[in-house]
N, C-alpha and C positions, 0 to 999 in steps of 0.2 A: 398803020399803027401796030399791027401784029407782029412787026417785023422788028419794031423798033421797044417793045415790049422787054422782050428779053437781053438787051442791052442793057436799057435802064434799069430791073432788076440787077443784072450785075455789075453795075459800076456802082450800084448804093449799097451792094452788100462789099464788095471791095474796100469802099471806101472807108464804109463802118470798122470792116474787119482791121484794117490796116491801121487806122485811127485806135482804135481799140488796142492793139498790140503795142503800138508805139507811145504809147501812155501808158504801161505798165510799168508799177516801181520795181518789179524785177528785171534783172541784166540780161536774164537767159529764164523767159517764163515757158513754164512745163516740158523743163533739161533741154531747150533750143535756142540759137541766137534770134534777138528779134529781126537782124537781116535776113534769116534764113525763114522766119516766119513771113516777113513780107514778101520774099521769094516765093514762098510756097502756095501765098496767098495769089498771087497777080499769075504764076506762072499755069498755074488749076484751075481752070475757069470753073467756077461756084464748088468744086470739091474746099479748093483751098478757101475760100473763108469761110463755105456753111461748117466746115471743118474746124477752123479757129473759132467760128460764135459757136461751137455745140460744145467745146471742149473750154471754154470760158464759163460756159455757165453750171458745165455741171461739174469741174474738178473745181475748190475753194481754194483761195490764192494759196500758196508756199513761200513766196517770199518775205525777206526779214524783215520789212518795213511795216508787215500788218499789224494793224493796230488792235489794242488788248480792250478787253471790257472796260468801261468807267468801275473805275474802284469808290467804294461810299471812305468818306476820312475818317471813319474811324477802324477801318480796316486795311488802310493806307501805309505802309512801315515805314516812307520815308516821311508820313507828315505825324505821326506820332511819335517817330526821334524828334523830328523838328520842333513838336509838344512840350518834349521832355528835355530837350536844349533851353528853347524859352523858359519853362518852368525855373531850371537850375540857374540858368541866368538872373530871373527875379530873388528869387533868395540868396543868391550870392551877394547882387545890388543892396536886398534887404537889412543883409547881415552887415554890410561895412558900412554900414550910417553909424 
């Protein structure tokens, strides 16, 4: 069992790590390909993934797809055009009766 210990250790941090990578919405996360990340992961035994889960969790994503705060509506500028469309549309309706 001692022997076989530290395999399974590193085939479940591999797997994490590389599953991890390959699910990022960016192209090339933190300025690398994610081929070159899986490279680095499988070809470094336990450098390369403790490597990729230390530097996932402590740099915060960069890519363009992260998403922003919940905005409250009244602080929202595309739903209080949207306010102010409706409103002018009602008195426009109002007025040509």
């Amino acid at each position: 069992m001692a022997r076989v210990l530290p395999l399974l250790v590193y085939l479940g941090l591999v797997i994490y790590a590389l599953s991890d990578a390959m699910q990022r919405p960016e192209k090339d996360p933190y300025g690398v390909s994610k081929w070159l990340w899986a490279a680095i992961i499988v070809l470094l035994p336990y450098v390369g993934a403790i490597g990729w889960i230390l530097l996932s969790r402590t740099r915060p994503d960069s890519g363009p797809q992260r998403r922003s705060d919940p905005v409250a509506p009244d602080d929202d500028p595309e739903y209080l055009a949207w306010l102010r469309d409706q409103a002018r549309r009602k008195r426009q309706s109002g007025e040509g009766r």
